[in-house]
C-alpha positions as CSV (number, residue, x, y, z in Angstrom):
1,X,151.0,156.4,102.7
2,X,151.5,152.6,102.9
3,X,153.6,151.3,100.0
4,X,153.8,147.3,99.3
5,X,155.6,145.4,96.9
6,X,152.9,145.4,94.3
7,X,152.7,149.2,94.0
8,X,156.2,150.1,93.9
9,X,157.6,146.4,91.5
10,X,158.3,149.0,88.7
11,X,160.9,151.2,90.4
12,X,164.3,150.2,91.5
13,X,165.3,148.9,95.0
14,X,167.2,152.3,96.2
15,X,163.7,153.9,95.5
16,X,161.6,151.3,97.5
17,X,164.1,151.7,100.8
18,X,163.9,155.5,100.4
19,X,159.8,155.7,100.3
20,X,159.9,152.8,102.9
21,X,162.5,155.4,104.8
22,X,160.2,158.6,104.4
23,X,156.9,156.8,105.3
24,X,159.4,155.9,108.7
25,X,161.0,159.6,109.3
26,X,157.5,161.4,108.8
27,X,156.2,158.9,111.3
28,X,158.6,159.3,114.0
29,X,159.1,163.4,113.4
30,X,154.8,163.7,114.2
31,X,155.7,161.4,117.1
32,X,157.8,163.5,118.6
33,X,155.8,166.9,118.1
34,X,153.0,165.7,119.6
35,X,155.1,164.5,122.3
36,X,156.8,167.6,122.5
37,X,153.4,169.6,122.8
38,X,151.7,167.5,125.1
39,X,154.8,168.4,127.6
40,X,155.2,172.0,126.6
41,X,150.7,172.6,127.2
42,X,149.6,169.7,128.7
43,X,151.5,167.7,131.3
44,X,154.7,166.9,132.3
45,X,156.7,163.8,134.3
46,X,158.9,165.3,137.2
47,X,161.5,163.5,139.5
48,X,161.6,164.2,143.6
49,X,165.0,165.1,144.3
50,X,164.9,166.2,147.9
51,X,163.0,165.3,151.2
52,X,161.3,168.6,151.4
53,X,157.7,166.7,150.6
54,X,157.9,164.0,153.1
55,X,155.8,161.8,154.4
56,X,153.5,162.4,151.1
57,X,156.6,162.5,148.5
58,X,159.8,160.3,148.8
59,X,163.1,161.1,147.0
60,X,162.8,159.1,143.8
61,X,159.3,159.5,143.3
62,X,158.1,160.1,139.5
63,X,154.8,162.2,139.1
64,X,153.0,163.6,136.1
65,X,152.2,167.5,136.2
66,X,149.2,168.6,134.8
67,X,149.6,171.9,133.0
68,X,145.9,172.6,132.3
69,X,143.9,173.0,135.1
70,X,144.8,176.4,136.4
71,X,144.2,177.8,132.8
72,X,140.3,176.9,134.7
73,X,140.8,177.3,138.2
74,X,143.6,179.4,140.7
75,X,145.5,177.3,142.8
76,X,143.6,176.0,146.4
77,X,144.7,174.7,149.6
78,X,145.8,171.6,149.7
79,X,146.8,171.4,146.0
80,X,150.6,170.2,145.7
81,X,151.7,173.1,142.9
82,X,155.5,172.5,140.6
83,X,157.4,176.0,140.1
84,X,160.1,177.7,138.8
85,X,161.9,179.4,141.7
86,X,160.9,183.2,142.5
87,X,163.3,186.0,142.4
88,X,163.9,185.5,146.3
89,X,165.7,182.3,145.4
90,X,167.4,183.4,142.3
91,X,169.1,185.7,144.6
92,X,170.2,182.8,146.3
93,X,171.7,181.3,143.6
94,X,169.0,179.0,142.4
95,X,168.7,178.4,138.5
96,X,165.6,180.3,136.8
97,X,164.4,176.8,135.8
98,X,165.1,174.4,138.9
99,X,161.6,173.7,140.0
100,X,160.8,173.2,143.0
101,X,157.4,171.4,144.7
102,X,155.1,172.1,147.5
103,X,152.0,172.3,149.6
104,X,149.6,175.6,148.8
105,X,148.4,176.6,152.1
106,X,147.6,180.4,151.6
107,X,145.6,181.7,148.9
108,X,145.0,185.5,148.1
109,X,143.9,187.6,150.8
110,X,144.2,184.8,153.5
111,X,146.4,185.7,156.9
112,X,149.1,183.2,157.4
113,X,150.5,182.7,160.8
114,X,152.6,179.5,162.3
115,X,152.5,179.5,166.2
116,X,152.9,176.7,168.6
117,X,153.3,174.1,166.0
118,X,150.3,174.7,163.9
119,X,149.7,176.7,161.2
120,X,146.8,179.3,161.0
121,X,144.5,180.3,158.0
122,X,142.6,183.5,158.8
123,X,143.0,182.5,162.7
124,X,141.9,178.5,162.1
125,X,144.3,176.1,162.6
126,X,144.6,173.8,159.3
127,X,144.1,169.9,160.0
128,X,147.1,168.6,158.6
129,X,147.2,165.1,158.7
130,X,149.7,164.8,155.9
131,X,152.8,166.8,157.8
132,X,156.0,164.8,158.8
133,X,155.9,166.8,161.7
134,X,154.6,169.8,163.9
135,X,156.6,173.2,162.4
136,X,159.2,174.2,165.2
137,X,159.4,177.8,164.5
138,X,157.1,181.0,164.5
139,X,156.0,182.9,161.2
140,X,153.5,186.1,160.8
141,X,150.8,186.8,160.7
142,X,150.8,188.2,157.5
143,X,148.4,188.2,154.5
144,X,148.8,186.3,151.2
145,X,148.9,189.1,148.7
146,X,146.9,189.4,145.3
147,X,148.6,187.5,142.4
148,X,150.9,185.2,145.2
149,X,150.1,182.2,147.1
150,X,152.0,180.7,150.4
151,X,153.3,177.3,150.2
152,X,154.8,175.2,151.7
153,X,156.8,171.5,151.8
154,X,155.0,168.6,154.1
155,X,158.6,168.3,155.6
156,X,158.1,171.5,157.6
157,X,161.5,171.9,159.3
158,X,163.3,170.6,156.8
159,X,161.8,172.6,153.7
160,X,163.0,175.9,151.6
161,X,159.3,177.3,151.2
162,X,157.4,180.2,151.9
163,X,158.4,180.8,155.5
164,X,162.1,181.3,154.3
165,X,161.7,183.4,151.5
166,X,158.1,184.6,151.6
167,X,155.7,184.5,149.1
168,X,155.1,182.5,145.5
169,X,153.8,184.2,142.4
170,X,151.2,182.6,140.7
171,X,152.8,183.3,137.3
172,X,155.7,180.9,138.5
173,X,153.5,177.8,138.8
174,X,154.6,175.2,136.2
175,X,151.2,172.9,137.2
176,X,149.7,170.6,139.7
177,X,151.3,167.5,140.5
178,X,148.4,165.0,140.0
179,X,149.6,161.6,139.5
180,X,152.5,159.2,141.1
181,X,153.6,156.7,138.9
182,X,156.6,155.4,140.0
183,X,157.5,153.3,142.4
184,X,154.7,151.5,141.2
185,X,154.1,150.5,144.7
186,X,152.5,153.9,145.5
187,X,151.1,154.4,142.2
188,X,147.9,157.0,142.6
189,X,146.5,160.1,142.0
190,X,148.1,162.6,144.9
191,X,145.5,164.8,146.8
């Protein structure tokens, strides 16, 4: 409702600032649901605070997640996936709700192995131009079970992923990380 002067020169000045008030309150409360909702179901901004992600994520970087895409499609390779920690990492101490971001490499079914500085899907080494470096240490073979996927960070000796505390359920996946929008000097979509 939009009140002006003309409408409202009857009634007295308290009642004026308190319609003029209202109209301002019912405004900013549907604000702030929708902007609640579109982070609860749709997306999400997200801070880097760790190295685990470099050369393709620096500390300080802000992304949006997009929350809707796997409600359509699983999880592929390649796809840079946000998650609340699994059980494995509780254990260690890490809070049920400190996400954490990486690289899914494996995807149900797939064998997994990391030899001689490469890693290997289903015995093919994966072209991975995006790595900070070679991984420096052995894992598997093993297979990606159903309902779990193996990730890992683009910092591979420097990253808490997959290799360390094995494999990711799907159900912890928060979204994909889609977007970088700060510094605005990399501004982009992520791939």
């Amino acid at each position: 409702m939009d009140y002006n002067e003309k409408d409202l020169a009857g009634y007295p000045l308290w009642l004026r600032v308190w319609r003029q008030v209202r109209e301002n309150l019912l405004i900013l409360v549907i604000a702030l649901t929708l902007a609640l909702l579109l982070r609860t179901f749709v997306a999400e901004p997200r801070y880097i605070p760790s190295d685990s992600m470099l050369p393709t994520l620096q500390v300080g970087d802000r992304l949006i997640v997009d929350k809707v895409s796997y409600r359509f499609r699983p999880p592929t390779t390649g796809d840079i996936v946000v998650f609340d920690p699994p059980p494995q990492l509780q254990i260690q101490g890490y809070a049920k709700d400190q996400a954490f971001i990486k690289r899914v490499i494996g995807e149900p079914g797939q064998l997994v192995s990391i030899t001689n500085g490469k890693v290997y899907l289903s015995s093919k080494p994966l072209q991975e131009s995006y790595i900070a470096e070679p991984p420096a240490y052995k894992w598997g073979p093993q297979a990606v079970p159903s309902g779990q996927l193996f990730v890992m960070g683009d910092n591979r000796n420097n990253s808490n992923d997959s290799h360390m505390w094995g494999f990711l359920p799907k159900q912890n996946i928060i979204g994909r990380a889609c977007f970088r929008f700060w510094p605005i000097d990399r501004i982009g979509l992520l791939k």
